[in-house]
C-alpha positions as a Markdown table, in Angstrom:
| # | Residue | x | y | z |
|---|---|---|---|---|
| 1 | Unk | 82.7 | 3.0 | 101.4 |
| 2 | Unk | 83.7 | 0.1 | 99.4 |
| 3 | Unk | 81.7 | -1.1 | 96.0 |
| 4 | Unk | 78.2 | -2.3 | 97.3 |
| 5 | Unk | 78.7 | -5.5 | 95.6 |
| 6 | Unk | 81.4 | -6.4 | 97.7 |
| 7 | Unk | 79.2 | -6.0 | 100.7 |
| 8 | Unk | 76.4 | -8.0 | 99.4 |
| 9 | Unk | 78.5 | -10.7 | 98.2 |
| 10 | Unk | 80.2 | -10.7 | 101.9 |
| 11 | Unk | 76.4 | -11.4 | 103.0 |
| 12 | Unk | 76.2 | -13.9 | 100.9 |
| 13 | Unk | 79.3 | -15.3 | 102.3 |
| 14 | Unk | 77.8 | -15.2 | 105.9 |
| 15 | Unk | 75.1 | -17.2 | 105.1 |
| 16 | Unk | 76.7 | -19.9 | 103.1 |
| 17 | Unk | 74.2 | -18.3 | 99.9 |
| 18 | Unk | 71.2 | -19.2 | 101.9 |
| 19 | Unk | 68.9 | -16.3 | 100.3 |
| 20 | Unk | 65.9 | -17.4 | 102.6 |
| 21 | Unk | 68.2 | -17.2 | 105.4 |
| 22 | Unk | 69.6 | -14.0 | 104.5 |
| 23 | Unk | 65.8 | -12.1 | 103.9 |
| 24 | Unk | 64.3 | -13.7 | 107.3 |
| 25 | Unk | 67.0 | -12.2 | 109.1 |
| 26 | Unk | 67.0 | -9.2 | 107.4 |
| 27 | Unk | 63.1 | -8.4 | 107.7 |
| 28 | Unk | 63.8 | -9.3 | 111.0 |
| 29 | Unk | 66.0 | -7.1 | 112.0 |
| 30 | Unk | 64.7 | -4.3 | 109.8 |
| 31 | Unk | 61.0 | -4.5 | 112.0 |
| 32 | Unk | 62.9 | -4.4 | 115.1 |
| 33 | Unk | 64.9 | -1.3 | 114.1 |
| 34 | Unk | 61.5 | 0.2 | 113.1 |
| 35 | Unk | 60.7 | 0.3 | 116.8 |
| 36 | Unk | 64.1 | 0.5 | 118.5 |
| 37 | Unk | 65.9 | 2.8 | 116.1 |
| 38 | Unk | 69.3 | 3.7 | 115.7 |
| 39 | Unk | 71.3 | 5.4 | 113.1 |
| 40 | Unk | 70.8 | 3.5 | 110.3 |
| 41 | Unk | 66.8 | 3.3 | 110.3 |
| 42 | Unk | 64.5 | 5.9 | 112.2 |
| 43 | Unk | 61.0 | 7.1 | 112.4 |
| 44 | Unk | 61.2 | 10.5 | 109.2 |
| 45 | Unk | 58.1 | 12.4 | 109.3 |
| 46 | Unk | 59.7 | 14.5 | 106.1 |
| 47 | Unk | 60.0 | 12.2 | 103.0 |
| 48 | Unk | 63.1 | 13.6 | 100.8 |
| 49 | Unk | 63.5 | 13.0 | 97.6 |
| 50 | Unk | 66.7 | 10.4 | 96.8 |
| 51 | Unk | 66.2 | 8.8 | 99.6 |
| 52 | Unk | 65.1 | 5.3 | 101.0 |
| 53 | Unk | 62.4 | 4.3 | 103.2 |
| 54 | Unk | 60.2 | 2.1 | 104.5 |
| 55 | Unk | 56.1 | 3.0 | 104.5 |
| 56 | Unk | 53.1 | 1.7 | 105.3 |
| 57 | Unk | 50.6 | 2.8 | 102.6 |
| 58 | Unk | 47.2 | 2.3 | 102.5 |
| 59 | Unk | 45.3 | 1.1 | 99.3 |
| 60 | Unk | 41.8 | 1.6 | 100.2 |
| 61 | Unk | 41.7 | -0.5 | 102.9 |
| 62 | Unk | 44.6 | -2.8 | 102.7 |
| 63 | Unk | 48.1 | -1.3 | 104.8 |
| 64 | Unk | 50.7 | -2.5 | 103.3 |
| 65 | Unk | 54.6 | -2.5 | 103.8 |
| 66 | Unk | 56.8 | -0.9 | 100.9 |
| 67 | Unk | 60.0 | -0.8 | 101.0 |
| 68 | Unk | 61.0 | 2.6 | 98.6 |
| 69 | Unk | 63.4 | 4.9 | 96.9 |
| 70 | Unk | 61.8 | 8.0 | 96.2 |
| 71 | Unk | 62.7 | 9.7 | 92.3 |
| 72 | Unk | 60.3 | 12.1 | 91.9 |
| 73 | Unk | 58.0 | 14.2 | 93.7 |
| 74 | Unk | 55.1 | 16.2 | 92.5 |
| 75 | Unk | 51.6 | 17.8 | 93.5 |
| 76 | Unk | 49.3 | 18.0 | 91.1 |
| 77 | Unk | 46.8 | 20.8 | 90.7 |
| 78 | Unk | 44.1 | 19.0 | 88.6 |
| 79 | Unk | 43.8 | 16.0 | 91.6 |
| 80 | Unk | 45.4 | 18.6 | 94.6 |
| 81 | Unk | 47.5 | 15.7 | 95.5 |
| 82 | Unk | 51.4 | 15.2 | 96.5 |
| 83 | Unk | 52.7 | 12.1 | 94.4 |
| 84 | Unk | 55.8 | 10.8 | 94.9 |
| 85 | Unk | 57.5 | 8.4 | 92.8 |
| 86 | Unk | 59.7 | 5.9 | 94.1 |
| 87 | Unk | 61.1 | 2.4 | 92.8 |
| 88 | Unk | 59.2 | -0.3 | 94.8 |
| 89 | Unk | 62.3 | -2.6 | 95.7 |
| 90 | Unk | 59.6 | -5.2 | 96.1 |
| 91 | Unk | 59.2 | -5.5 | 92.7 |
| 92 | Unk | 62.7 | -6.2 | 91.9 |
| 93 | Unk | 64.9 | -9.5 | 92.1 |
| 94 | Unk | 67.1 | -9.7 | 94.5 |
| 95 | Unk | 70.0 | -10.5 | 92.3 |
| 96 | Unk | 69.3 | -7.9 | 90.6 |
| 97 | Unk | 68.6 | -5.6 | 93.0 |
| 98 | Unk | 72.4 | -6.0 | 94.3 |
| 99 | Unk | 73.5 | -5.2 | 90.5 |
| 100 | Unk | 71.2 | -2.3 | 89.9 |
| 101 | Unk | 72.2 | -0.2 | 93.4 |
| 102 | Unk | 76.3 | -1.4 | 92.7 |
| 103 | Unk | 75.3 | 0.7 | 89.7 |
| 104 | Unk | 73.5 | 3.3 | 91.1 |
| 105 | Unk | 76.4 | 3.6 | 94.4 |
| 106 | Unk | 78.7 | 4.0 | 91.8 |
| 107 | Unk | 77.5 | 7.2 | 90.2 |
| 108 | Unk | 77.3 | 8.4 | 93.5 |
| 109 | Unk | 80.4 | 7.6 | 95.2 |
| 110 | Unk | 80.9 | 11.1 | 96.4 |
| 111 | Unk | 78.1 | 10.9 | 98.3 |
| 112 | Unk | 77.7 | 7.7 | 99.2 |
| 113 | Unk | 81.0 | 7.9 | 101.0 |
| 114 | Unk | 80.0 | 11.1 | 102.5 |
| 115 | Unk | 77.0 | 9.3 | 104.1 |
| 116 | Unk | 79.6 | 6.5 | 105.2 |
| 117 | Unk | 81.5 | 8.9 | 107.0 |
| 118 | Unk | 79.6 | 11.4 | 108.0 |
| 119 | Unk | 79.5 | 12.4 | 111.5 |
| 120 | Unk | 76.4 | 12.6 | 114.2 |
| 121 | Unk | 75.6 | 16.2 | 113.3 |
| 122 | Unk | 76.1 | 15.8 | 109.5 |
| 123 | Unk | 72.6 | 15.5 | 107.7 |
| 124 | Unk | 72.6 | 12.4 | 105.5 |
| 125 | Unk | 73.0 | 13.2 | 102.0 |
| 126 | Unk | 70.1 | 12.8 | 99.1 |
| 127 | Unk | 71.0 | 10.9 | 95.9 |
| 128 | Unk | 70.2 | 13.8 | 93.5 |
| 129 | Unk | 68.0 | 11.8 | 91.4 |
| 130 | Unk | 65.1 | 12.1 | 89.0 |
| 131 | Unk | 62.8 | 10.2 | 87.7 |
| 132 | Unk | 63.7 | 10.4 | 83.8 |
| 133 | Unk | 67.6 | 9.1 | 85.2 |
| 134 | Unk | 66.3 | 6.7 | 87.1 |
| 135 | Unk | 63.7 | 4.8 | 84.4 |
| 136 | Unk | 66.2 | 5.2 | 82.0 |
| 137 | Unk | 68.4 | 3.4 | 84.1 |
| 138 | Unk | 66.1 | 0.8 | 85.0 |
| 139 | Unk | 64.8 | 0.4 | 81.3 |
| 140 | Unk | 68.8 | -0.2 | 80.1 |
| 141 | Unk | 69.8 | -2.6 | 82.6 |
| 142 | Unk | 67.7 | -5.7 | 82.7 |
| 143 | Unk | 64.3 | -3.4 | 81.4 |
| 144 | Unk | 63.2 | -3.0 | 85.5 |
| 145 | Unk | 61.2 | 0.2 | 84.8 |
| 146 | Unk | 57.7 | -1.4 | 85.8 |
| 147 | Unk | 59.0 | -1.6 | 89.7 |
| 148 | Unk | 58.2 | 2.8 | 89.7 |
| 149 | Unk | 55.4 | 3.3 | 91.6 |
| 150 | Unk | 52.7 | 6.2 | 92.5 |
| 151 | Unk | 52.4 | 6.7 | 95.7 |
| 152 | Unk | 49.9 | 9.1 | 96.9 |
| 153 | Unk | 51.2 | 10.9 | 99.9 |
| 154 | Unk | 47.7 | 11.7 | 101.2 |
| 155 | Unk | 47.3 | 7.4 | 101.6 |
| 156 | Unk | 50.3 | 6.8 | 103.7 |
| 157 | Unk | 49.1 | 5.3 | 107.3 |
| 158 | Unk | 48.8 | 7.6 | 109.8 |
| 159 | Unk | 49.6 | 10.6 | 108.0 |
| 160 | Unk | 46.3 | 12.2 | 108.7 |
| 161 | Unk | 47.1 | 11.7 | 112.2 |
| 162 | Unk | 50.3 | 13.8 | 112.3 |
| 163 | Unk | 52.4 | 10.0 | 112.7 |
| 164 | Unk | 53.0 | 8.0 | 109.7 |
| 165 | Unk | 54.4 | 4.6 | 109.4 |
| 166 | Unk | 57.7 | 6.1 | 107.6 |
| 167 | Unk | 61.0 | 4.9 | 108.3 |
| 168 | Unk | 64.1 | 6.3 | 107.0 |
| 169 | Unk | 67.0 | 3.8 | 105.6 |
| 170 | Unk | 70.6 | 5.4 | 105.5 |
| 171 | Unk | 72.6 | 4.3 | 102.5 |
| 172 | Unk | 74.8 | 2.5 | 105.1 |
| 173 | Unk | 71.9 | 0.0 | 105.6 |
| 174 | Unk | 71.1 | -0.8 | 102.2 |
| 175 | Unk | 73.0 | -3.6 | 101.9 |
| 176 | Unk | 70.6 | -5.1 | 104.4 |
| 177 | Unk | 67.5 | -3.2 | 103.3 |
| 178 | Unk | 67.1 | -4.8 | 99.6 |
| 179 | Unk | 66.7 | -8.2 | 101.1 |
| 180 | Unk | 64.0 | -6.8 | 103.3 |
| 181 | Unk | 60.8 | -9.7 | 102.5 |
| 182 | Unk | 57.9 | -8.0 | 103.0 |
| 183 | Unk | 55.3 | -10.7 | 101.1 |
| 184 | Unk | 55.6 | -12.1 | 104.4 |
| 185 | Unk | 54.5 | -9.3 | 106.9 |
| 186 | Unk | 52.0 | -8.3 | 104.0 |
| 187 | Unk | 50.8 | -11.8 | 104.1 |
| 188 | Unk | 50.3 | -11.8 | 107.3 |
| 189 | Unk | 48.5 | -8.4 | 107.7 |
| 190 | Unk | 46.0 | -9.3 | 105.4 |
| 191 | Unk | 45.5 | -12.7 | 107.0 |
| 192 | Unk | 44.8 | -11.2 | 110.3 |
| 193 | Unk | 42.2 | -8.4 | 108.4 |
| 194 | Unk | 40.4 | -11.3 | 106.8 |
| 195 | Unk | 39.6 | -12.8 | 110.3 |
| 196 | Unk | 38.2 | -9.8 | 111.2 |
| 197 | Unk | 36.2 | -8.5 | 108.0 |
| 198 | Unk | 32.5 | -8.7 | 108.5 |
| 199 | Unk | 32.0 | -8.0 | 104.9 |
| 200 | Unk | 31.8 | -11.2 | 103.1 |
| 201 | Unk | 32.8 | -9.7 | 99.9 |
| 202 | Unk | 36.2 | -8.0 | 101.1 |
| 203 | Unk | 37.2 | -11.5 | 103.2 |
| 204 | Unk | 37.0 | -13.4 | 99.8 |
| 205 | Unk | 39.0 | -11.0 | 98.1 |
| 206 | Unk | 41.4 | -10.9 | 100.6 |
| 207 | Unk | 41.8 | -14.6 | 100.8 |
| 208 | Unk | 42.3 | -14.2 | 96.8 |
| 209 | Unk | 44.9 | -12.1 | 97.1 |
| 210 | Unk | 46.8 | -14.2 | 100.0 |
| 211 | Unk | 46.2 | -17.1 | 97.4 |
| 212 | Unk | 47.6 | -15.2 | 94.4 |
| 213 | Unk | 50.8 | -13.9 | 97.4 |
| 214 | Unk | 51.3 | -17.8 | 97.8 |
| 215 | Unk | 51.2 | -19.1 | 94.3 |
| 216 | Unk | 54.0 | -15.9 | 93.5 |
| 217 | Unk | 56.0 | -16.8 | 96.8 |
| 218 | Unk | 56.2 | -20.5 | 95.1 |
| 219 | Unk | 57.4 | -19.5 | 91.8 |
| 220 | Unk | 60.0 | -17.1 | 93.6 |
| 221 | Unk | 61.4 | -19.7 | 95.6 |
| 222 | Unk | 62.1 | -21.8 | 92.7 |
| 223 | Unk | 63.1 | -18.8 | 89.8 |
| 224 | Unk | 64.3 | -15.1 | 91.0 |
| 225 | Unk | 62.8 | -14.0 | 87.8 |
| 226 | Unk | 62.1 | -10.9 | 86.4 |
| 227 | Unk | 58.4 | -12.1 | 85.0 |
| 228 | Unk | 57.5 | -13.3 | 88.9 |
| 229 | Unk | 57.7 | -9.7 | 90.4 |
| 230 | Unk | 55.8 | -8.5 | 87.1 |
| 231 | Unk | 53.3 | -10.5 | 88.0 |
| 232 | Unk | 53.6 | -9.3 | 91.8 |
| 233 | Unk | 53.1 | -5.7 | 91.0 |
| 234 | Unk | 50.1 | -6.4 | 88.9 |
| 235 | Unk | 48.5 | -7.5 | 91.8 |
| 236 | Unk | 49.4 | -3.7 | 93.2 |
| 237 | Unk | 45.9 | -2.6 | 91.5 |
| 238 | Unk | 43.5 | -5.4 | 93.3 |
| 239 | Unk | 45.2 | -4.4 | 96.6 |
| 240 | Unk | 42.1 | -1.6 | 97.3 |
| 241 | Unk | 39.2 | -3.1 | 99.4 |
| 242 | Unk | 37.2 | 0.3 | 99.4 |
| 243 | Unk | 36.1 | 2.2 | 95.7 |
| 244 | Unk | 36.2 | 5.5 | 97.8 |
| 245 | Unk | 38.3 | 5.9 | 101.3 |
């Protein structure tokens, strides 16, 4: 496989450097691989870590999309709880989201390659990560470390039902997968909740939040900045509707 650079900038090239053009699509045809898989993205009950995926997690509430490479995964006795620890590629630029994985392909090119050309019975290969590496890396180029995220495997949708929204992404697709949009489809969800939330309180905050999504979706489409997605993964604590669920 060739740098990963090179296929993002041949993306670009496709599009004429039409970055709203090139996300659409790419949520697009990301949410219809969800439920017409293939190779590249498929239903994973089994969460690995070094490995990319796309969940629906619930906070309290609110089920959101999250697009995800898992670093680190723990239980931990005090809470009995299995926390895994994943960058949130939401809460990274997209420019820089092609420079950081270029970087991160590149330490990895043995096995990146490997997943390349890998046949049908081969087992795609982790990224044998962890999470010190990875905030370190993060933290040196471009100070991105505030995109890792707890997740708290118990909260992922439909896990308690034996199904959970989790999708894997094969390194072959990532090219594709960091200019998955999810604001959108989050927007969206939350839009459709608020019609149906009898509790006045939750509606209002609800339509706060798909204010607060707006005014960051504004700024973004003006600035690809490094403060903007701050400010996005702030939000991540007002997501919960419910104190206790």
């Amino acid at each position: 496989m060739g740098h990963f650079k090179d296929y993002c900038g041949k993306l670009f090239g496709e599009y004429n450097n039409n970055i709203g053009l090139i996300t659409k699509e790419s949520t697009d045809r990301i949410f219809y691989l969800i439920n017409n898989p293939n190779e590249e993205i498929y239903f994973a009950k089994k969460l690995s870590l070094g490995k990319f995926y796309l969940i629906k997690y619930d906070y309290n509430g609110n089920k959101m999309w999250c697009p995800i490479f898992i670093i680190d995964d723990r239980y931990k006795t005090d809470t009995q709880k299995r926390i895994l620890y994943a960058i949130n590629i939401d809460y990274l630029p997209y420019a820089y989201r092609v420079i950081f994985f270029d970087i991160l392909f590149e330490q990895f090119r043995k096995t990146i390659d490997f997943n390349a050309n890998k046949s049908e019975n081969d087992i795609e290969k982790s990224l044998k990560v962890n999470f010190e590496f990875i905030f370190n890396l993060l933290k040196k180029n471009g100070g991105h470390e505030y995109a890792i995220t707890a997740f708290d495997y118990s909260k992922i949708d439909g896990i308690k039902g034996g199904i959970p929204k989790t999708f894997f992404v094969s390194t072959t697709f990532l090219s594709r997968f960091i200019f998955i949009n999810t604001k959108m489809v989050n927007m969206k969800s939350m839009k459709d909740l608020s019609i149906i939330m009898d509790d006045y309180n939750i509606k209002n905050k609800l339509n706060d939040l798909i204010n607060e999504f707006n005014l960051i979706k504004e700024d973004l489409n003006i600035n690809d900045q490094k403060e903007y997605y701050k400010k996005l993964k702030n939000m991540e604590q007002r997501y919960k509707l419910f104190k206790n669920k």
